[in-house]
Rosetta silent file (secondary structure, phi, psi, omega in degrees, C-alpha in Angstrom):
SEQUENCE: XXXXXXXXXXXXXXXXXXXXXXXXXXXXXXXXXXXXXXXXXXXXXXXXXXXXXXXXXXXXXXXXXXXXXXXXXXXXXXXXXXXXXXXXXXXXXXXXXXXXXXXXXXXXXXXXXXXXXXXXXXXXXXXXXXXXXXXXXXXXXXXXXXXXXXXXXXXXXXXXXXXXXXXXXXXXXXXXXXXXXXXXXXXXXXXXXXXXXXXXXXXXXXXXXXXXXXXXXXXXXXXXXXXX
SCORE:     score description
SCORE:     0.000 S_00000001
   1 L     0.000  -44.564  154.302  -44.371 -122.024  -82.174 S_00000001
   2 L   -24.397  -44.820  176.666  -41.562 -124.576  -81.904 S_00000001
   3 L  -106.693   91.584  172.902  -39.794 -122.824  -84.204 S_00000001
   4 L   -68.419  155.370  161.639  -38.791 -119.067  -82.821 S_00000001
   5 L   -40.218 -179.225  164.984  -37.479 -116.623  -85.379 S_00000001
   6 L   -66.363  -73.019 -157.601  -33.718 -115.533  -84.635 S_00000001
   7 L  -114.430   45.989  110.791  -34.126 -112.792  -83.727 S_00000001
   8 L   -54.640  -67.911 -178.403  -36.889 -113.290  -81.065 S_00000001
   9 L   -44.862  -31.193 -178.080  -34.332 -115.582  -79.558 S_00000001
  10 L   -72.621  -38.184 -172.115  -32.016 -113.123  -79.340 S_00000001
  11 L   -69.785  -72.026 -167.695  -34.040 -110.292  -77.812 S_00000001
  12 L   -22.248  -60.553 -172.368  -35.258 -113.046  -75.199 S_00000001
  13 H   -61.324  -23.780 -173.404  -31.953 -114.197  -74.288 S_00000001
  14 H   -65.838  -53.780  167.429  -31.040 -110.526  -74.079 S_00000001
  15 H   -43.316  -38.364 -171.407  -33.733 -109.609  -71.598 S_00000001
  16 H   -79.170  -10.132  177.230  -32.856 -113.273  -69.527 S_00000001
  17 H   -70.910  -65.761 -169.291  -29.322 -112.006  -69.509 S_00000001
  18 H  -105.492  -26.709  174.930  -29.531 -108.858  -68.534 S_00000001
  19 H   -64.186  -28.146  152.704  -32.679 -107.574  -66.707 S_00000001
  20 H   -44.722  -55.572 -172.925  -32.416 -109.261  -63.700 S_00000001
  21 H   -61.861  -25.654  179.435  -29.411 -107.731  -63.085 S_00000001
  22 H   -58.095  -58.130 -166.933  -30.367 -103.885  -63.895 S_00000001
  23 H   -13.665  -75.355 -140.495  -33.360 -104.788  -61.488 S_00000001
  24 H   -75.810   -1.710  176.298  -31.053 -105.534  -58.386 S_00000001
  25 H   -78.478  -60.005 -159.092  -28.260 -102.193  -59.610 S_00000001
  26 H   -78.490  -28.068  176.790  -31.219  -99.757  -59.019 S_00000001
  27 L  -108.025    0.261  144.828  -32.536 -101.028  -55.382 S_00000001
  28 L  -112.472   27.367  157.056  -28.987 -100.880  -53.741 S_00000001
  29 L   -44.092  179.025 -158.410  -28.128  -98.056  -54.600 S_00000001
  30 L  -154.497  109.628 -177.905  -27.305  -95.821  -51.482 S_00000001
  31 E   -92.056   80.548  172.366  -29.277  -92.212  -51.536 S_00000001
  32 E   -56.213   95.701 -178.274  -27.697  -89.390  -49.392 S_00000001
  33 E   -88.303  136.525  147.625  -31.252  -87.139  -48.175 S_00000001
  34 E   -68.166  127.722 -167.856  -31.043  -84.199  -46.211 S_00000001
  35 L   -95.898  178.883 -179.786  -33.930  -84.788  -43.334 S_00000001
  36 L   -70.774  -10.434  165.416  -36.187  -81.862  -41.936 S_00000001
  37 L   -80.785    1.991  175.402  -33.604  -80.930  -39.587 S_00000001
  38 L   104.194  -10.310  169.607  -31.026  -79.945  -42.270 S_00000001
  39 L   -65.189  134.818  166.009  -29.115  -83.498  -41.542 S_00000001
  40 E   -63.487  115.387 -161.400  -27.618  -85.590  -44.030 S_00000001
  41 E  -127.927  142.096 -173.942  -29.323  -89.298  -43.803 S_00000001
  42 E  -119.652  118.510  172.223  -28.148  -91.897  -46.527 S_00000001
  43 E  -133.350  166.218  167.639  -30.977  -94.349  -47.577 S_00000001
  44 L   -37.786  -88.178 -158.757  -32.460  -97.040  -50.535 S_00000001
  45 L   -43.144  152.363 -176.136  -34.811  -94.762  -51.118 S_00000001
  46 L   -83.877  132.723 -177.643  -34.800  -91.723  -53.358 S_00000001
  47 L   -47.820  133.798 -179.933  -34.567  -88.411  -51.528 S_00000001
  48 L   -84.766  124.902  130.921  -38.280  -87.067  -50.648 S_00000001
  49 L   -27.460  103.466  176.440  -38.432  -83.577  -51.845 S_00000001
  50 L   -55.094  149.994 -177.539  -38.210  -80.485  -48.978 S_00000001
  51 L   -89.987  109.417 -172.036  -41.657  -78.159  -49.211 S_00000001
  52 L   -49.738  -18.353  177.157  -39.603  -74.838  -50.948 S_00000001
  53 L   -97.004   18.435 -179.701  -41.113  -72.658  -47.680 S_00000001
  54 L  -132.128  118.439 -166.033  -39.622  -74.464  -45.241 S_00000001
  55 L   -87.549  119.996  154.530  -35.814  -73.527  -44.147 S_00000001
  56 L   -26.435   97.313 -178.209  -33.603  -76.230  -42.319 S_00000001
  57 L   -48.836  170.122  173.235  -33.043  -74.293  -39.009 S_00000001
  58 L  -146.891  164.809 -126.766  -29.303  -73.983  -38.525 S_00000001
  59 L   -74.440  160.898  166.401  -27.123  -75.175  -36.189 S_00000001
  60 L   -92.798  163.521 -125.339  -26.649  -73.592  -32.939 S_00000001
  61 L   -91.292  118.226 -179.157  -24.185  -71.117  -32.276 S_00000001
  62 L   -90.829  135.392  170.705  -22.543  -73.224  -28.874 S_00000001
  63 L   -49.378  141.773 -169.612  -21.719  -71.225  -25.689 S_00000001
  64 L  -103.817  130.730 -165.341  -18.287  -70.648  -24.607 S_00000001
  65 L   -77.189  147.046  172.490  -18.143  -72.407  -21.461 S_00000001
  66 L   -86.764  122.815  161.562  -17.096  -70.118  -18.284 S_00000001
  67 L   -13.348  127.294  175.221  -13.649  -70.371  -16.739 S_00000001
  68 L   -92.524  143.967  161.330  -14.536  -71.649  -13.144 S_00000001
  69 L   -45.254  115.872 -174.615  -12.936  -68.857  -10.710 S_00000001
  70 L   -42.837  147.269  179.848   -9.615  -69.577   -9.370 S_00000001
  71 L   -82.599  139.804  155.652  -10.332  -70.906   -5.562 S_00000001
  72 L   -20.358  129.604 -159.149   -9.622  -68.548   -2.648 S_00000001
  73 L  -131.605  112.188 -147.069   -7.093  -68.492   -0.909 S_00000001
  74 L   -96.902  142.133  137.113   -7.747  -67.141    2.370 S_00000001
  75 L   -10.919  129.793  172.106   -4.012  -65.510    4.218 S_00000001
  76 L   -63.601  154.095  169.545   -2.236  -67.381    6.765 S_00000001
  77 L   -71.832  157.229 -170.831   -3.228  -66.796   10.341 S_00000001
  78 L  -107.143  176.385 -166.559    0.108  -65.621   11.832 S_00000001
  79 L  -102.771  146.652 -178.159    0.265  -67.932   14.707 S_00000001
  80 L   -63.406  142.489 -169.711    0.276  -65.814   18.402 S_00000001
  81 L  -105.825  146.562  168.282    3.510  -65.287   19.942 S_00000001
  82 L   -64.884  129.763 -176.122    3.961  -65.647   23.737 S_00000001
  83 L   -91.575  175.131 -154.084    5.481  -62.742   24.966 S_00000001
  84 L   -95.703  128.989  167.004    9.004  -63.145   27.234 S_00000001
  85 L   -50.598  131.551 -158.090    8.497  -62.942   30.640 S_00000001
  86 L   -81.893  144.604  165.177    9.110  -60.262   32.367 S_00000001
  87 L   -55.309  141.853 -161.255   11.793  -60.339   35.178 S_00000001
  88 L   -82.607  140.468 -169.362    9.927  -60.729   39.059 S_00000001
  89 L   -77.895  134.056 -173.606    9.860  -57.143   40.112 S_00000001
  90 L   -94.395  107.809 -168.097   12.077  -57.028   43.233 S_00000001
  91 L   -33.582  126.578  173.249   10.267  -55.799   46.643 S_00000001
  92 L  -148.134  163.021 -160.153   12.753  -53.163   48.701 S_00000001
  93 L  -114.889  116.434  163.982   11.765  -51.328   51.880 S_00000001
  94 L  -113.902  124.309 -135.914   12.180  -47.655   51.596 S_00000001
  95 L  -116.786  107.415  175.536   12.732  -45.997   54.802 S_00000001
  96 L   -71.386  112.424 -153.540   11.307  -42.046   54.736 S_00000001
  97 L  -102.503   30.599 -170.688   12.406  -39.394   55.688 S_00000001
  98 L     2.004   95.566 -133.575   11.327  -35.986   56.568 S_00000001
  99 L  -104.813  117.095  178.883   12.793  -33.031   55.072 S_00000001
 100 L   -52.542  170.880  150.461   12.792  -29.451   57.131 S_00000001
 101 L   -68.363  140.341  172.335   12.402  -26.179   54.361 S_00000001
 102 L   -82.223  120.904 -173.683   15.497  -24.726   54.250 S_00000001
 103 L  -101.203  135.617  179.404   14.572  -21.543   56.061 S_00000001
 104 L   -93.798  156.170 -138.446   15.786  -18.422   54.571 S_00000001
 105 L   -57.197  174.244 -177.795   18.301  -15.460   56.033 S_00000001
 106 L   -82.412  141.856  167.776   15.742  -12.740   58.157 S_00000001
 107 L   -70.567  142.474  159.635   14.477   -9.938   56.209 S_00000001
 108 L   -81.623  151.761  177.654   16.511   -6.618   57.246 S_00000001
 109 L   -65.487  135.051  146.295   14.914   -4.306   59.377 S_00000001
 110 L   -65.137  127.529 -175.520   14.181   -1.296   57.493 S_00000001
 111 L   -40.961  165.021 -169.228   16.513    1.995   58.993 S_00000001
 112 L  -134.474  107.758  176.492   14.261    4.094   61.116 S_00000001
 113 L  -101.202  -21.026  175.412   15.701    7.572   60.152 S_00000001
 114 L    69.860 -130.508 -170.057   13.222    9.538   62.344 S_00000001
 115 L  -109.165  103.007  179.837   13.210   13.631   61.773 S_00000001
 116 L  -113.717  159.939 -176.634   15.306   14.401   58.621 S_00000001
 117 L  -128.821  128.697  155.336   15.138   18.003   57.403 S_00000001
 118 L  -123.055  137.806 -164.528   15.317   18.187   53.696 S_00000001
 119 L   -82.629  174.798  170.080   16.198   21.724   52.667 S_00000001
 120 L  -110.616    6.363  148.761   14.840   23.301   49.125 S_00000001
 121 L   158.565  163.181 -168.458   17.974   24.131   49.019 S_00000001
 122 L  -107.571   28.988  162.072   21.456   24.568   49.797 S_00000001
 123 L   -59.508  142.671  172.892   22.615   28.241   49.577 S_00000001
 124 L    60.454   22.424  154.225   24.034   29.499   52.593 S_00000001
 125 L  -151.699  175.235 -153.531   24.734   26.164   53.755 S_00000001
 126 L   -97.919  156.069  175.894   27.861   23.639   52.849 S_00000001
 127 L   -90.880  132.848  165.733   26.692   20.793   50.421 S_00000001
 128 L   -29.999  139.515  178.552   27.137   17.249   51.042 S_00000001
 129 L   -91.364  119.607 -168.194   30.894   16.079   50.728 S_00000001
 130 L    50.010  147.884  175.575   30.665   14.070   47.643 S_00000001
 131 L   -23.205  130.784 -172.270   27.740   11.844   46.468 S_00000001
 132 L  -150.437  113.792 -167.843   26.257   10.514   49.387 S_00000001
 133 L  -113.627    0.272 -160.297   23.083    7.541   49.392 S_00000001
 134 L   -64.202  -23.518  171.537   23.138    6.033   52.768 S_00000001
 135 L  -163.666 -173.432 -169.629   19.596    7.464   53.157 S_00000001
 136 L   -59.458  -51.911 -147.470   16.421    9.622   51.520 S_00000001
 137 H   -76.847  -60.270 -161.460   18.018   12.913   53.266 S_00000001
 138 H  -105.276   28.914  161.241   21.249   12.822   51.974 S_00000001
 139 H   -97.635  -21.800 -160.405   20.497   11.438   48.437 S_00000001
 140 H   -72.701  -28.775  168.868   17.854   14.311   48.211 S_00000001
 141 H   -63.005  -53.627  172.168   21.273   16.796   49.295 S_00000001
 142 H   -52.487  -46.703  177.284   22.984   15.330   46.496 S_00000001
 143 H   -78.705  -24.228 -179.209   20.535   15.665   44.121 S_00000001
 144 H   -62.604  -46.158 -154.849   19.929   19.390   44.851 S_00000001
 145 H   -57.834  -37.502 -172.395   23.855   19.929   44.884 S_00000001
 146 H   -83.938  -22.167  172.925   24.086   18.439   41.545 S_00000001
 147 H   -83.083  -39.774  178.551   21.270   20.544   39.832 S_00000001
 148 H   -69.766  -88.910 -109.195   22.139   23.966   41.224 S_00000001
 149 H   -86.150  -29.351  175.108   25.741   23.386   39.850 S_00000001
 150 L   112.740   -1.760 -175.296   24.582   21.900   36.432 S_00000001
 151 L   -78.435   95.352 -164.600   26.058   18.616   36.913 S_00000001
 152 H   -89.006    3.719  169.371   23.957   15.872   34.771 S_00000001
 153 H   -95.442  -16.463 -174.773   25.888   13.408   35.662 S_00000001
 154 H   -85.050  -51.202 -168.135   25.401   13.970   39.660 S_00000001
 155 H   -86.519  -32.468  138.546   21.935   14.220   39.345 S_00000001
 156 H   -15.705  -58.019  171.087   21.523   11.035   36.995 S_00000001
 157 H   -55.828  -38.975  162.145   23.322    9.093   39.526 S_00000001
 158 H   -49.484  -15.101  152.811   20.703    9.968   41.992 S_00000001
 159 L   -89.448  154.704  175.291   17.575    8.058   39.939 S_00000001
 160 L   -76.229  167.641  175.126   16.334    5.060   39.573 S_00000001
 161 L   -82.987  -20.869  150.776   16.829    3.831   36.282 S_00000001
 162 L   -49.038  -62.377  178.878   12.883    4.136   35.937 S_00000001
 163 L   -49.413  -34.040 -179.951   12.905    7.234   37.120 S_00000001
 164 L   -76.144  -24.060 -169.594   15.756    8.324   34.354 S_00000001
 165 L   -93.045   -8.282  169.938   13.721    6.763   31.976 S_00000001
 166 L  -107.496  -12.830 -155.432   10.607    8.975   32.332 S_00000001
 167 L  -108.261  -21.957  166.694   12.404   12.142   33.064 S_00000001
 168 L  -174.055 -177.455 -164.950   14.343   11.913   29.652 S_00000001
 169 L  -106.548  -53.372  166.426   16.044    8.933   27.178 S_00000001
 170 L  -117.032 -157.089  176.754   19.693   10.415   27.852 S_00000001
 171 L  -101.313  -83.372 -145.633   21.445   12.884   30.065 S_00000001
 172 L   -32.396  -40.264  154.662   21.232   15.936   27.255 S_00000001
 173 L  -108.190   58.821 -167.595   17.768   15.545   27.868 S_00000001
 174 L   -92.996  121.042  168.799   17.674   15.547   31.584 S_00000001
 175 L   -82.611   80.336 -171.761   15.503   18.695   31.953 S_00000001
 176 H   -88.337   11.432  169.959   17.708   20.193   35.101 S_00000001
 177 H   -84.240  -48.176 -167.199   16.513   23.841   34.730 S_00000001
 178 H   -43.478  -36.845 -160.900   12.791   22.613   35.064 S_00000001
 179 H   -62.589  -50.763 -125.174   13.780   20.700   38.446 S_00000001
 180 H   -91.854   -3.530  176.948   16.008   23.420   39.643 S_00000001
 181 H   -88.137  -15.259 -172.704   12.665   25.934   38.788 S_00000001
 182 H   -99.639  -51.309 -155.269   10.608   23.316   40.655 S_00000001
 183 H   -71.194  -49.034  147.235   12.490   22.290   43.469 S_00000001
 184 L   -36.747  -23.779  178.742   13.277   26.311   43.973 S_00000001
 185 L   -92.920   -4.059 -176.408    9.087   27.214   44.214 S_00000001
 186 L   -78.076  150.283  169.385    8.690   24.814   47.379 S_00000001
 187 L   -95.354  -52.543  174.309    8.350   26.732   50.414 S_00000001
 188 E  -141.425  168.302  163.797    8.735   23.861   53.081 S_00000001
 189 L  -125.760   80.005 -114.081    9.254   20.089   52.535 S_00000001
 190 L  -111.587  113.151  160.722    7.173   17.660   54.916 S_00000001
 191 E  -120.213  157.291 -148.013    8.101   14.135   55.018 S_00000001
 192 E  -102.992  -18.922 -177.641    5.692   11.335   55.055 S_00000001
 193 E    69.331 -166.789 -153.312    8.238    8.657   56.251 S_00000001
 194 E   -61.839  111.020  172.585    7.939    4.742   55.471 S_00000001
 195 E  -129.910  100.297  177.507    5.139    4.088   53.008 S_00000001
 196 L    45.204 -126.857 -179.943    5.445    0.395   51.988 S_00000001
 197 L   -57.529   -7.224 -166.179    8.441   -0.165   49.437 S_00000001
 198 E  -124.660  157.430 -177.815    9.034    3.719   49.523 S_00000001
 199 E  -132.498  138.181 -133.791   10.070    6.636   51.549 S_00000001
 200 E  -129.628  151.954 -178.620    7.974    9.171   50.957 S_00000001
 201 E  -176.406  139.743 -170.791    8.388   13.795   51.039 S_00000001
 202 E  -124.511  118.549  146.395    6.042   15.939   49.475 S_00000001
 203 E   -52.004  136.733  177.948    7.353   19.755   48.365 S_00000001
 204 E  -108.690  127.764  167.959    4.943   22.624   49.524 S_00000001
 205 E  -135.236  147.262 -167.899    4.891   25.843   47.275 S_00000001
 206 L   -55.132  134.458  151.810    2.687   29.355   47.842 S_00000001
 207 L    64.012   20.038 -156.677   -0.797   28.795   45.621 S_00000001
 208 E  -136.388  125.464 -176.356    0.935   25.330   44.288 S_00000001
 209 E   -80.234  167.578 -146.649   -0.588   21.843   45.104 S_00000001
 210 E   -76.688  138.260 -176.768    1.867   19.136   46.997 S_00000001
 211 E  -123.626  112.346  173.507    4.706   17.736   44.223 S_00000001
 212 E   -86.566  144.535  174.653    5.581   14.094   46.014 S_00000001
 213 E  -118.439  141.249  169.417    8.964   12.633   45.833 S_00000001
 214 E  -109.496  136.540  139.956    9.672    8.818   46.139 S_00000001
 215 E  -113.151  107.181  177.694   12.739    7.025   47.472 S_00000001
 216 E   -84.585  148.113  178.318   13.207    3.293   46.822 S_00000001
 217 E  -107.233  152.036 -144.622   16.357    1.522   48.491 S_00000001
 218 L  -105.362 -158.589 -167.360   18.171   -0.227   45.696 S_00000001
 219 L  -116.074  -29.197  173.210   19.728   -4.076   46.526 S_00000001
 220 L   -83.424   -0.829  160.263   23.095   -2.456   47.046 S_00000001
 221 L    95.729   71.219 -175.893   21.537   -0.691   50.294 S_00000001
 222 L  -160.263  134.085 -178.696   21.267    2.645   48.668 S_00000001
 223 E  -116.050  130.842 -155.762   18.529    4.944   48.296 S_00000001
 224 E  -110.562  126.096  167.562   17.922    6.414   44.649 S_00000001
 225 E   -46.904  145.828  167.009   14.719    8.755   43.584 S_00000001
 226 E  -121.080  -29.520  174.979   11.668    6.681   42.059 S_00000001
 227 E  -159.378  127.535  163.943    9.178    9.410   41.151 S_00000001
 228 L  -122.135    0.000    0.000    9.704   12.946   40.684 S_00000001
């Protein structure tokens, strides 16, 4: 036993050489494991084998944080303005006075004409000298004078302008035959005198009911037929 072979000695010395040292190569080694959360963990030890049904959850997805909302901003108050004083109102004494109506001119008296005769006509007597208005009697002379003679311009003058305007729209149709056929069937002519704005004569004819005549006094103091 004293005496080893060779090459026993050799393998020994090989083993005292070198096996220690593999030894201490293999336990620091540095193992990078995946753990059951799906993390990467670096250890000595040799990675334990994951169970093939069981999946590493995976990571979560992270929420996008919210914007915080710009702050408010509330409008200036405007600040109140005093308004400018008004000037002191000044006190005056007004002394009053009492004002008559201004009284206006007297009505004129209407004429009082009394007992006028108006004929139905003027044959066998002389006809008013020219156009004549000063009262019912002698516009009513005028107007005969101008219808027996035919004059449409005579008798025209003699109306109201109402009156012209009902009996025809111009003088060509001023019916003077009718009047001078009407004014010819009276028998007598009665007058009624002063009836408010009007002076008033009614024609009488045999078998013929009463055909009233009006006379209005105009503003120029003239009296003009109003209804025939």
């Amino acid at each position: 036993m004293k005496h080893l072979s060779p090459i026993l000695l050799l393998a020994l010395g090989t083993v005292l050489a070198f096996g220690p040292g593999l030894a201490a190569t293999e336990e620091d080694k540095i193992h990078a494991c995946p753990d059951e959360n799906g993390n990467v963990v670096f250890q000595t030890e040799p990675c334990r084998k994951i169970p093939e049904n069981k999946v590493p959850p995976s990571e979560p997805v992270p929420t996008p944080k919210k914007a915080p909302a710009p702050p408010r901003t509330e409008p200036p108050v405007p600040t109140p303005t005093k308004p400018p004083a008004l000037p002191p109102v000044r006190q005056t004494r007004t002394s009053w006075q009492k004002v008559r109506p201004a009284q206006g001119a007297p009505p004129i008296p209407r004429p009082k004409f009394g007992e006028q005769t108006f004929p139905t006509s003027l044959a066998g007597s002389a006809p008013a000298a020219g156009p004549s208005f000063v009262s019912p009697e002698q516009t009513w002379r005028t107007f005969l004078a101008a219808i027996e003679t035919g004059d449409r311009t005579g008798a025209i003058a003699c109306l109201t302008p109402e009156a012209f305007e009902k009996l025809g729209p111009d003088a060509e149709s001023l019916p003077l035959e009718e009047l001078r056929q009407m004014v010819s069937s009276f028998t007598r002519i009665e007058s009624e005198g002063d009836l408010g704005p009007y002076w008033s004569i009614y024609g009488v004819g045999a078998s013929q009911r009463p055909k009233w005549i009006l006379f209005e006094e105009t503003d120029a103091g003239e009296w003009k037929i109003a209804g025939i």
